[in-house]
N, C-alpha and C positions, 0 to 999 in steps of 0.2 A: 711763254709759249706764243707762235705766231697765231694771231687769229684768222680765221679763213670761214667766210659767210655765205650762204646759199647766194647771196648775190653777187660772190665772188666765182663762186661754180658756175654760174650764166655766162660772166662774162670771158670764162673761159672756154667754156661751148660753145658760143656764139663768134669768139676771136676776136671780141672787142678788146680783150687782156688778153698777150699772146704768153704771157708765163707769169707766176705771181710766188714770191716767197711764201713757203708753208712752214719752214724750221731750220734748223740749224744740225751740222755733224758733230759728233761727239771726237773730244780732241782722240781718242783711240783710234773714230773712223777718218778721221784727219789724216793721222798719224798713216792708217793702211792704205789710206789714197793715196798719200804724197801730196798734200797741197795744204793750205793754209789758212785759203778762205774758208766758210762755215757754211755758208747760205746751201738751201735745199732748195731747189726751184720745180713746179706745180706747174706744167707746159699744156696748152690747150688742146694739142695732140695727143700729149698723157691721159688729160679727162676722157676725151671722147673715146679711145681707144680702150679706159677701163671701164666705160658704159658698155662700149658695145660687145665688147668679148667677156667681162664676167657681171655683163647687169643684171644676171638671175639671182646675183649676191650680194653686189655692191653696188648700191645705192648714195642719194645726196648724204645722208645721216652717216655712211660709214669715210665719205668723200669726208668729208667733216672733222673725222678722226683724225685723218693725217699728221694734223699736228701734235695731237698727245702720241700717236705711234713711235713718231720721229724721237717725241720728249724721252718717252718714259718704254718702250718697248727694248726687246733684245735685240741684237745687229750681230750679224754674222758675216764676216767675210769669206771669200771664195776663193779657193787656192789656185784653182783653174782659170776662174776670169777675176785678174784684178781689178778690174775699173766694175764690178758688181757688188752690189750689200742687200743683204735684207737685215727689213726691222719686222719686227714681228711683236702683235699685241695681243694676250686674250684678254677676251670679254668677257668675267664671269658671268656677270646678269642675266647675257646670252649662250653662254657655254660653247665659245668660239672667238677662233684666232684669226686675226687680220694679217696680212702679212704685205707690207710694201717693199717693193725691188728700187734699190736708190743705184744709178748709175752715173759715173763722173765719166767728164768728156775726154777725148783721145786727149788733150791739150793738159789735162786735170784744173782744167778751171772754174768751171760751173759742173754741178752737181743737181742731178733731177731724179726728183719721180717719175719711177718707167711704168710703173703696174701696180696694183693694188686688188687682192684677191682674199676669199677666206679658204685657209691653209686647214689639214688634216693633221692630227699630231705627228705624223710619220712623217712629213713633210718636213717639219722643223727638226724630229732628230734628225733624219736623212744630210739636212742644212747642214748641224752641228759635227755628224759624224765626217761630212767631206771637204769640211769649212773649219773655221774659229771664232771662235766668239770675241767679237771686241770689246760688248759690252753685254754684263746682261742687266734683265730688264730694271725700273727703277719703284 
């Protein structure tokens, strides 16, 4: 698992790191991108962007998660937009689901974290029923 440190989240707020590896795709979500490299990329635009639009729920602790998400959660691909994935993780201890949006570039070359939010269970059938699963969780 990539590790990724609160003082890697600064430096991604701040713009001093303008993108930082958080994980890797799974050969399945490989396989539905059409591409071959692995790497997940963590973009400073991404942070700020899931502070500011769902920071009533995510937080540095769930920023944090990313990488066990990426590891160990379900991926669901989209039949409508292919260059989109979600992973998705519940928490039991918390009794709630994280849900990350991984998107690959028009090019399929690099692969990033677009969004990271906590998801409602309809949310994820919804995923599953107009989607596929490429992996489920681990």
């Amino acid at each position: 698992m990539y590790p990724l440190s609160p003082e890697d989240l600064r430096d991604l707020i701040s713009g001093r790191m303008p993108r930082l590896a958080v994980g890797t795709l799974p050969l399945e979500v490989r396989r539905h991108f059409g591409r071959s490299e692995d790497k997940v990329f963590l973009s400073s635009e991404s942070v700020v962007h899931i502070l500011e639009k769902h920071g009533e729920h995510i937080g540095y602790e769930e920023l944090l998660l990313i990488p066990k998400i990426l590891e160990a959660g379900l991926w669901i691909g989209e039949f409508n937009r292919p260059e989109w994935c979600s992973a998705s993780l519940f928490l039991e201890d918390e009794n709630r689901r994280l849900l990350a949006a991984i998107k690959v570039t028009k090019d399929r070359r690099e692969s990033f974290v677009a969004t990271l939010h906590q998801a409602k269970p309809r949310q994820i059938r919804s995923k599953m029923r107009r989607g596929i699963i490429l992996r489920q969780h681990w």
